[in-house]
N, C-alpha and C positions, 0 to 999 in steps of 0.2 A: 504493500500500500504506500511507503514513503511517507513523506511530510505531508501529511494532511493539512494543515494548516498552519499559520503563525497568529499566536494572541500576544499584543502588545497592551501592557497594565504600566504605563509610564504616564507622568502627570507633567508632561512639557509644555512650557510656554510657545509663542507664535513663531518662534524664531527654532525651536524645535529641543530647547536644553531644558534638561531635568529640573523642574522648579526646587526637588530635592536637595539636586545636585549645589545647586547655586544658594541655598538656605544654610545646607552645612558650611560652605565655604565663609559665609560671612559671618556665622555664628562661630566657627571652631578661629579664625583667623583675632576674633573680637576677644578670646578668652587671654587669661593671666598665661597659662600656657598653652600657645594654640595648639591647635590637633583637628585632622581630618578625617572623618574613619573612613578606613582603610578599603571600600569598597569602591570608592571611589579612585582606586586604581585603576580599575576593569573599563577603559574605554576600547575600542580597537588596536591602540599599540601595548597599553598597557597587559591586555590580554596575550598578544603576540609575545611580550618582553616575559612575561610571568612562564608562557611554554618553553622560554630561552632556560629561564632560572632551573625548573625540572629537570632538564637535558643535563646538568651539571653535576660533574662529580661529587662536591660539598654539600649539595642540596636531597638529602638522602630520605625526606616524606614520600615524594613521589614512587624512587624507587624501594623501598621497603614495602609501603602500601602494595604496590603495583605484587610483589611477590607476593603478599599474602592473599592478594585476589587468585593469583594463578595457583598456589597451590592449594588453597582451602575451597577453592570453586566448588568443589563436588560436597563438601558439608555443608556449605552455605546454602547450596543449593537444597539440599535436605531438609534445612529448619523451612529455607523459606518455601518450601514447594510450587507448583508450576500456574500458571495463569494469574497474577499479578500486575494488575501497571506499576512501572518505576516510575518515581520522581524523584528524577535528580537534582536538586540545591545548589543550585552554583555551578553548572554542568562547563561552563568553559569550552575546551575542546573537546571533550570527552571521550579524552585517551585512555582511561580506564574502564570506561562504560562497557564495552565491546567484551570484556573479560567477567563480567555481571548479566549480562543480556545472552549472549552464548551458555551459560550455564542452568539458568531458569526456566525459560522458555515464556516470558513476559505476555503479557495479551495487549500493554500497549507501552511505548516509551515517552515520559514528558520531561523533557529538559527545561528548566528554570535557569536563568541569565539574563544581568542587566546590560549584558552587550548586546546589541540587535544583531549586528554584523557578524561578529561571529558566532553565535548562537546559529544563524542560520547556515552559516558554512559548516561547525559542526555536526547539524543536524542531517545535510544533506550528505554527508560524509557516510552516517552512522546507515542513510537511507538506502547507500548502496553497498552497502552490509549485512543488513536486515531488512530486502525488500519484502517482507510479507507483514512486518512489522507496521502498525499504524503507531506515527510517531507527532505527535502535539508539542510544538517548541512554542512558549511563551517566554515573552521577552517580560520581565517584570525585575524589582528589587525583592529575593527572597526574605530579608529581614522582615520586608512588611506584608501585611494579607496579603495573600494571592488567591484569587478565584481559579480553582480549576478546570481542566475544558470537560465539560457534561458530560463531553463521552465516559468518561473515566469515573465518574459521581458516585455508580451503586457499586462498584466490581472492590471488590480487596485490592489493598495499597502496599507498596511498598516504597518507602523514603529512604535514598542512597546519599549520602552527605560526607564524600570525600573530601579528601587533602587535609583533614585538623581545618576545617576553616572556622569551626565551633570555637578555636582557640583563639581568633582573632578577635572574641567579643570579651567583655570583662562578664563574669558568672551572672551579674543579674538582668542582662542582654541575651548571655547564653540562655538563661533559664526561660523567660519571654519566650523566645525563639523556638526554644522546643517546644512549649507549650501550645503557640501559636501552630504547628506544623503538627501536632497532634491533635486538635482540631480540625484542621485542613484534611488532613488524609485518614482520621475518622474512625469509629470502632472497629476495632479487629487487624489495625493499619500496626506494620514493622518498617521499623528503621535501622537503616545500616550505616552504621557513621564510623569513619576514621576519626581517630583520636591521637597526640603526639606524646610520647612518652617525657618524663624528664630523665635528663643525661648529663653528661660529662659539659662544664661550660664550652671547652676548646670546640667541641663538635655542633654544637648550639648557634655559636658564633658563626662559625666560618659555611654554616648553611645559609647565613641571612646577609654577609657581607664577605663575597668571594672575589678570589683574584683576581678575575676576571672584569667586574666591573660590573656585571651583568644586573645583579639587583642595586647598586647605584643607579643607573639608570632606568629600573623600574621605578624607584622613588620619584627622582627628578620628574617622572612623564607625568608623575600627577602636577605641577608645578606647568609643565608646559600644558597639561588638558587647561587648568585653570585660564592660563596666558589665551588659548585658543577659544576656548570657549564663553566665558566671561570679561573678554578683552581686559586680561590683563598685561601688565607691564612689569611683573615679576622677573628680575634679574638670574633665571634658575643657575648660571654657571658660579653664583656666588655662591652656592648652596653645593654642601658637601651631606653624605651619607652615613650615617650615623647607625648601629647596629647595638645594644647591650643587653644584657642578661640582667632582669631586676630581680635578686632571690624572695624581698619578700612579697612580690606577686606571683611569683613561680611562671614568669613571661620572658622570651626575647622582644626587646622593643625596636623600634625604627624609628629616628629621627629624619629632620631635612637640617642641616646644621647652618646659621647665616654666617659666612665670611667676613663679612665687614657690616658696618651700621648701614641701613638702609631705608628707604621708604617705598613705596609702591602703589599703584593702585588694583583694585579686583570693581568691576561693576562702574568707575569713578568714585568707586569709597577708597579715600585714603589709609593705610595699615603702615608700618613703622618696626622695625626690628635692630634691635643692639646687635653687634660681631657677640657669639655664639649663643645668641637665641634660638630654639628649637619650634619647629612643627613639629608636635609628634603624629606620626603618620600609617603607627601598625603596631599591634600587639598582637602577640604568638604564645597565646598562654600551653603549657604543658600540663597535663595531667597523671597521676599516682594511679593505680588501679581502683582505689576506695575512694579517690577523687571523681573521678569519669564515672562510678557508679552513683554517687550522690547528686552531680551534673543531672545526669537522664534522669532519676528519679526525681529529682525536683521538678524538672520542666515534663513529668507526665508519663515515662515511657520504663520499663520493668525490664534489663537485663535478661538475655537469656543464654549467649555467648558470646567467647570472645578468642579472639585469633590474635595473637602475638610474640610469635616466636621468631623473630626476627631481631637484625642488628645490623646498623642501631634500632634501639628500640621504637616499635610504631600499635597500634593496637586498630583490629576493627573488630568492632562491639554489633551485636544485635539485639536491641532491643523491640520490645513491645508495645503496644497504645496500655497504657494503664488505665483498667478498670474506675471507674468513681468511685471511695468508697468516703463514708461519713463520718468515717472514726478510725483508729489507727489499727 
């Protein structure tokens, strides 16, 4: 069947930019410490530059994940048994998908991404992969509601939420979130989410700030989306890359670091920064075993296994729609 159709749930002004997009920008820029969350990475380079980061020796989520799909395929497959739609959370390229989809035997695929453009490139990828597969690519921001397409309304769910990207929210965003997506995909509904283990700093580090340069420049592109799309006049070569390990969040963080004192405009609102003022621009929270199970149970969803015998360490969990109950 292919790409049946594309649902866009984007709330852009006349000129076609995320009114979202453009709210955080002036709120996170206006704070004591600015900060942008980190979704707003995900334009069309941003997207492209993040499948660079994967590719890379130091950047060891993708590849751990990616092994534990290929070898546990066949018990995942088991809990989760066959006829299922997937909805995928942030589907990206959906390089891993094809390794979840081959194993199940899905009754349909929805991919969820606030990239338009690649969303539909990966979809159409995934289409001539899975031609019998009816595949719904909605462009939307998964943090917030998402309607999903009716085809898919009465059939059992399954929610796929790779990469640790659950780690990029602080816990009571994560908790929302799951909550919200346990809703959405409704009783009897499982989710399959990557989770990032904690580890050794040295290897922590050098996944989020490689020789390369490569996630440098995923940083910077949010700095030029802004410049492009909010006519801004943000100097980004003053701006250096900033990576560290905060113990008592149990996160790697991501700065934009300013080089010298500066001024700017976003929108024609004026903004101001001292030499080493930060954006901070991503949080990479890790989780314990008893952490990631506490995680799920609070935003709704009951534990049933979990896959992580790999190294470095990476975990994927499955859990369950947690039942209501009125009492503990």
């Amino acid at each position: 069947m292919g790409v049946v159709r594309q649902l866009r749930q984007v709330d852009a002004d006349d000129s076609g930019i995320d009114a979202a997009f453009r709210a955080d920008v002036h709120s996170g820029l206006a704070q004591a410490q600015k900060a942008i969350p980190a979704r707003w990475f995900y334009d069309t380079m941003g997207s492209a530059l993040f499948e660079d980061i994967t590719a890379l020796p130091e950047y060891y989520p993708t590849r751990s994940e990616t092994d534990l799909l290929t070898r546990h395929a066949a018990a995942i497959a088991d809990h989760v048994g066959k006829g299922r739609a997937v909805v995928e959370l942030g589907s990206g390229s959906s390089a891993k998908t094809p390794l979840l989809l081959g194993a199940i035997a899905p009754s349909a695929y929805v991919p969820v991404d606030i990239s338009g453009e690649f969303l539909r490139d990966s979809a159409a990828g995934l289409a001539e992969k899975f031609p019998g597969l009816p595949i719904y690519p909605v462009e939307a921001d998964f943090t917030q509601r998402v309607t999903l397409p009716r085809e898919i309304a009465a059939g059992p769910k399954l929610g796929f939420f790779p990469g640790s990207t659950i780690g990029n929210m602080v816990a009571r965003t994560a908790v929302d979130l799951l909550r919200d997506w346990r809703d959405s995909l409704g009783e009897g509904a499982l989710l399959l989410i990557g989770i990032d283990r904690i580890k050794d700093v040295d290897t922590l580090i050098a996944a989020y700030d490689d020789p390369a340069g490569v996630t440098a420049a995923f940083n910077r592109n949010l700095l030029d989306r802004i410049n492009r799309e909010l006519a801004g006049d943000i100097p980004v070569d003053d701006f250096s890359h900033r990576a560290i390990w905060n113990d008592v969040h149990g996160r790697i963080e991501m700065h934009l670091v300013a080089g010298r004192a500066m001024e700017f405009s976003v929108d024609g609102r004026r903004y101001a920064m001292a030499a080493g003022e930060t954006i901070h621009s991503e949080n990479s929270h890790k989780y314990g075993p008893r952490d990631a199970g506490l995680l799920l149970r609070a935003g709704g969803w009951t534990p049933l296994a979990a896959w992580d015998d790999v190294d470095p360490a990476f975990a994927l969990i499955l859990a369950e729609a947690t039942a209501f109950r009125s009492a503990p």
